[in-house]
N, C-alpha and C positions, 0 to 999 in steps of 0.2 A: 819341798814343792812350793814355788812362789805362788803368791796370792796375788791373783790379774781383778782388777778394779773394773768393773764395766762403766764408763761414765756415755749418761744418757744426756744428749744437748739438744734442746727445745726452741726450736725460734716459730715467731710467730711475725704475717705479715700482716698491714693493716691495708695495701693499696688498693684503692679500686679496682675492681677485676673487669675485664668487660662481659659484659651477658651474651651470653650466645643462645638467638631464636632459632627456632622452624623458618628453612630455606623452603619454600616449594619449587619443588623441580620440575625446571619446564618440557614444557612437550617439544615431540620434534616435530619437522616441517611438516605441515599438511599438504594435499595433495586435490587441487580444487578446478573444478571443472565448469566453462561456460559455454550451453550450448547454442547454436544460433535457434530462434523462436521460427516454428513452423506455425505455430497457434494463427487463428485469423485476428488479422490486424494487428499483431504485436509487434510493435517498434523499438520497447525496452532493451537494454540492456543490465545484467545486472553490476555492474562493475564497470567504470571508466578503466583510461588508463592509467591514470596519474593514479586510482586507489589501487590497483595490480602491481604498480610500483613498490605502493610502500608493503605489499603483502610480502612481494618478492626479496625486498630489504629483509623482513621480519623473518627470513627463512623458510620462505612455503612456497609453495611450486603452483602456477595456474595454468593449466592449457586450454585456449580459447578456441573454438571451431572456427575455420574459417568463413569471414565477412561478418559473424557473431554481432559484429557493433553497426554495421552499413547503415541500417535505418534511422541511426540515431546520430551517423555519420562521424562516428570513430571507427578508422581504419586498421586493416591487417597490423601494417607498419608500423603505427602506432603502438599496438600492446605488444610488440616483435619488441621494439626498443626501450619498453616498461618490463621486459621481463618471460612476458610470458612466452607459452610455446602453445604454434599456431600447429592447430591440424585439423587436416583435409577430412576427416572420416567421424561422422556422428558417434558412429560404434565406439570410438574408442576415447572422445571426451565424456561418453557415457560411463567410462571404465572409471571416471576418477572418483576417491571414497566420499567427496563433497563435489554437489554438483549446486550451482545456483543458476537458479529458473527465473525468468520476469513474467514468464507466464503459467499458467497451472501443468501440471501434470495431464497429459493425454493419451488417450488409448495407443496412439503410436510409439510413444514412449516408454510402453510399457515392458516391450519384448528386449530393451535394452538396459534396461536399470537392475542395477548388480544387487548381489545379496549384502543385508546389512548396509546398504551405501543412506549417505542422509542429504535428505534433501533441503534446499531452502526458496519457497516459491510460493506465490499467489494461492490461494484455494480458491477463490470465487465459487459461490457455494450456491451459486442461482446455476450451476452449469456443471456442479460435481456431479460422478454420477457414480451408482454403487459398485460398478465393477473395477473401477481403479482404483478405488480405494480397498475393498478386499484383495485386487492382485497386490498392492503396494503391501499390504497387511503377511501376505502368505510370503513376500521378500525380504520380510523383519526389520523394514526402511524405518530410518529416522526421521520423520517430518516437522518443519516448521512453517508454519506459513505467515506471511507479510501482515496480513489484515489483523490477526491475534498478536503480532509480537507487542510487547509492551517495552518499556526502557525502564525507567530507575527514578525515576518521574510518575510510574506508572498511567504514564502516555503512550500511544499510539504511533511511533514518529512516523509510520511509512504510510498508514494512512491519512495522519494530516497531513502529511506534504503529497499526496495522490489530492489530498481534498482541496488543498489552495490553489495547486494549480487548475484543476478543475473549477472551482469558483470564480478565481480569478479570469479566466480564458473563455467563460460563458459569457460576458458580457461583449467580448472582443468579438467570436462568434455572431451574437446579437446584429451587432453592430454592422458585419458584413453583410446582416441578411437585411437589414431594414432598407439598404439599398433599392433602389428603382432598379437596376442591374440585376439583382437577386430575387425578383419579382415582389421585392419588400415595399412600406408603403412612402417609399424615398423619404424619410425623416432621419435626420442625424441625432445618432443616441447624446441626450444631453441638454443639445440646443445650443440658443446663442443669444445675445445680451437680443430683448425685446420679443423673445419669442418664447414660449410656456415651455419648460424641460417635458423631458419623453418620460412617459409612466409605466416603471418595473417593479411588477409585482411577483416577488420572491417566495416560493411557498417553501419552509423548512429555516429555523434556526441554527443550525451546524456549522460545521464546516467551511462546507460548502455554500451554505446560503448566508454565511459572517463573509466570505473573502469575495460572493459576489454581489454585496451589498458595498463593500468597500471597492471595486470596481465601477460600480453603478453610480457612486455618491462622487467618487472622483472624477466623472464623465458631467457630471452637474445635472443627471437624472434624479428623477423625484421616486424614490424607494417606498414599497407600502411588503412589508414581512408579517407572515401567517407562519404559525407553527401550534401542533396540538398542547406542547409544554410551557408555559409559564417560564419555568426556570431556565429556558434554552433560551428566551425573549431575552429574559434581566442579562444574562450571561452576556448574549450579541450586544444590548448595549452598550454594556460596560468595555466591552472588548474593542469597539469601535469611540465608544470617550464621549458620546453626547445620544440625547434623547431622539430614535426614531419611532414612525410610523409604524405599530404594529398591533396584533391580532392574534386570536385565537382561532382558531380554524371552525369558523361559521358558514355553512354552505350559501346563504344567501348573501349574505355580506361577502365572501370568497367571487361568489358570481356576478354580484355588479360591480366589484372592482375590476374584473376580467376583461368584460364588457367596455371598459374604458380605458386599457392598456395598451400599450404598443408592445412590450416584452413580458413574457411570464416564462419565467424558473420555476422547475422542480427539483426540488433538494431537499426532500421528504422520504428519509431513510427508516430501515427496518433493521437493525443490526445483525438479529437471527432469520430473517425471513424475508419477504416479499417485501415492498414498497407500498403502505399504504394508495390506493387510488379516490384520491379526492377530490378531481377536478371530471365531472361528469362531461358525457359528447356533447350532452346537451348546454353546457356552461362553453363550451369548444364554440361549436356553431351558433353563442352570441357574441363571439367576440369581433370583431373589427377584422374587414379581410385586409390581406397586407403586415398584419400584427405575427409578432415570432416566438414560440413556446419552443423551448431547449426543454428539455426532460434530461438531465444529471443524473438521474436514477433508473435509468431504460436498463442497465444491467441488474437490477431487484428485479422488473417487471415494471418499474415506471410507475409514477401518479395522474399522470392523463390516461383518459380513456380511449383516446384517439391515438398513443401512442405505439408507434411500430419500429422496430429496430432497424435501423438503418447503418451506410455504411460510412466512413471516410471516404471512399472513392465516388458514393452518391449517399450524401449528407442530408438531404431534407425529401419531404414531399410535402404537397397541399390538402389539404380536408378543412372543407367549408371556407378557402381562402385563406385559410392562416398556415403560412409555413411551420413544418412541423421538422425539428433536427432532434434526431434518438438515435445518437451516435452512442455505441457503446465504449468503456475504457476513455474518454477524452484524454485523460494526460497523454498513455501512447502516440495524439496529435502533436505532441511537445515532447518528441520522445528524448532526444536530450536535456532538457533541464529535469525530466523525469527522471531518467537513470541516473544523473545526477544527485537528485532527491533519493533515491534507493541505496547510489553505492554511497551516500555518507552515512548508513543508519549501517549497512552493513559491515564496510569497513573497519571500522573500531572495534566492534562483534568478532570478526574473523582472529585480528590482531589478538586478542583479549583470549581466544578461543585457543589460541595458539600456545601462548602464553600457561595456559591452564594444563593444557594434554589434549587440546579437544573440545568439540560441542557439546558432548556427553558430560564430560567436568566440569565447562563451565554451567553447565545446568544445574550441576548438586550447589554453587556457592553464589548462584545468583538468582534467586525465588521468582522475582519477576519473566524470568524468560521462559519460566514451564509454560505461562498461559497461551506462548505461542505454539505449544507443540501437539499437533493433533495424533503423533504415531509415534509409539516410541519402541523400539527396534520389534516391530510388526504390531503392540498392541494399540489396539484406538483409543485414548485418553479425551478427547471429544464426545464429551456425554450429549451435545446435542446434536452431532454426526451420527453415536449409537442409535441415538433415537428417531431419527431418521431414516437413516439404512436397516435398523433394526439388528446391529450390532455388538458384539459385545465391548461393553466399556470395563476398563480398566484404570483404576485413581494413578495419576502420575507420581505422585508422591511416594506410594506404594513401591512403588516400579523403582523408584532410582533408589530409596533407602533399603530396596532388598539387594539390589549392585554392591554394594559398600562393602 
């Protein structure tokens, strides 16, 4: 019997191998819905055409209601030839599993909103009321709302672009009323070489009262800013590059500046609640007849005490001679460069969303976006909604690490 030899041969290589990661697999198309705003005075839209395009590039489906854009004056046709699909029936762009809202959620709305479907929309929280948000709760809807979302900046972007433009466009406002035409006291906001600039006194450092100080100072008006915080002062300064006129909010110092104003802004916000009111009737009725208070915060409840909500279609009234405009929403007056201001914050969001599997996924790997979400498939994660409605609150955090 022969003797067979096993020979064992051993090579070894030394080449660079390439690494192979974690793919994450994307999600499929989403399926997203814009409905036309029945809300009073809403002109928004949430989505132009040009960001529907690129959604419908990215593989996701939008059906627009028909005229959805009129107000804002993007047409049918226009989103027809970006992609989307126009339809005639509320019922059934209600049907889509994402619906994006430029106005809040309303009682009408309610008998139409699908199970599980997630929404993306204003809360306005001077105007929520407890019954849509228990029915939205009992529909196990996914809620985000505009005013909470944060970005990665841990910024606000939809409310500071709701606030510039509102800042910005209260002087313009101003400006029409101080007309002789407008029963204003005919002085042009600003002035002109030899004649004293018009005096705008701004009550709040925000926002709103940073971009209509920078409207005011570009018109060549003489700026005098009250605000309760110190640190909102330094901040406006610095944001606008040089040293202004300002103040801590002293009622008496508050009131004889008033007394000698042609314009007064309110842009004195409450983030959770009402609008402080610090401008008494009685500091109202010493002002200058003819002189124009804009109330920016008439959706809080407003900082005058004279103030009454009024509409776009009838914008002012008089008490004690001074034109009084408490338009609620202002940007909706600007409703295209506002949806504008909307569909670039959401856009990327959507895309991103898509990318992930969903608004739900991108929630586990982006921290900053919980703080926008008030409902997560029916529990209320809004500890200051709970406590309001007297509701029960639910930690989010909880919620999506028990998913997993």
């Amino acid at each position: 019997m022969s003797k067979i030899k096993a020979i064992v041969s051993t090579s070894f290589s030394y080449e660079t191998q390439a690494e192979t990661l974690d793919i994450r697999v994307k999600g499929g198309g989403m399926v997203i819905g814009i409905p036309k705003e029945i809300a009073f005075q809403e002109n928004r839209v949430s989505l132009t055409p040009d960001a529907v395009a690129v959604l419908v590039n990215n593989g996701h489906s939008v059906m627009v209601e028909h005229n959805a854009g009129d107000a804002a004056h993007y047409r049918d046709a226009e989103y027809s030839e970006a992609g989307a699909k126009i339809v005639y029936s509320r019922e059934e762009v209600f049907k889509a599993p994402i619906l994006l809202k430029s106005a809040p959620v309303i009682e009408e709305d309610l008998s139409l909103l699908q199970f599980g479907q997630i929404i993306i929309s204003p809360l306005h929280l001077s105007v929520l009321r407890r019954e849509v948000l228990h029915a939205m709760m009992l529909k196990k809807i996914t809620a985000l709302s505009f005013e909470n979302l944060k970005d990665d900046t841990d910024n606000y972007p939809i409310v500071r672009s709701m606030s510039e433009i509102a800042g910005s466009s209260v002087m313009l406002i101003a400006a029409q009323y101080l007309s002789s035409a407008n029963y204003g006291k005919g002085v042009l906001l600003g002035g002109i070489t030899g004649i004293a600039p018009t005096k705008v006194v701004i009550i709040g450092a925000g926002i709103v009262g940073e971009y209509a100080a920078r409207a005011a100072l570009a018109l060549g008006a003489s700026v005098k800013l009250f605000d309760s915080n110190i640190s909102r002062l330094k901040r406006l300064e610095n944001a606008i590059g040089h040293r202004l006129w300002t103040s801590v909010l002293e009622p008496k110092l508050l009131a004889k500046q008033l007394k000698t104003c042609e314009v007064a802004v309110g842009a004195l916000a409450n983030e959770s609640g009402r609008s402080p009111l610090v401008v008494t009737e009685e500091m109202v009725s010493g002002m200058r007849q003819g002189s124009v208070i804009i109330d920016a915060t008439i959706d809080r409840g407003g900082c005058f005490e004279t103030s009454e909500v009024t509409s776009h279609e009838s914008p002012i009234f008089l008490k004690y001679g001074v034109i009084h405009y408490c338009v609620p929403n202002i940007p909706s007056g600007f409703a295209r460069t506002a949806s504008q201001a909307i569909s670039n914050v959401l856009t990327p969001l959507l895309v991103e969303a898509g990318d992930e599997g969903g608004i739900e996924k991108l929630v586990w790997h982006q921290l900053h976006l919980r703080n926008g979400i008030y409902l997560f498939r029916g529990h209320l994660t809004n500890f200051y909604l709970s406590q309001r409605f007297d509701l029960k609150y639910t930690d989010l955090n909880l919620l999506i690490a028990s998913q997993r």
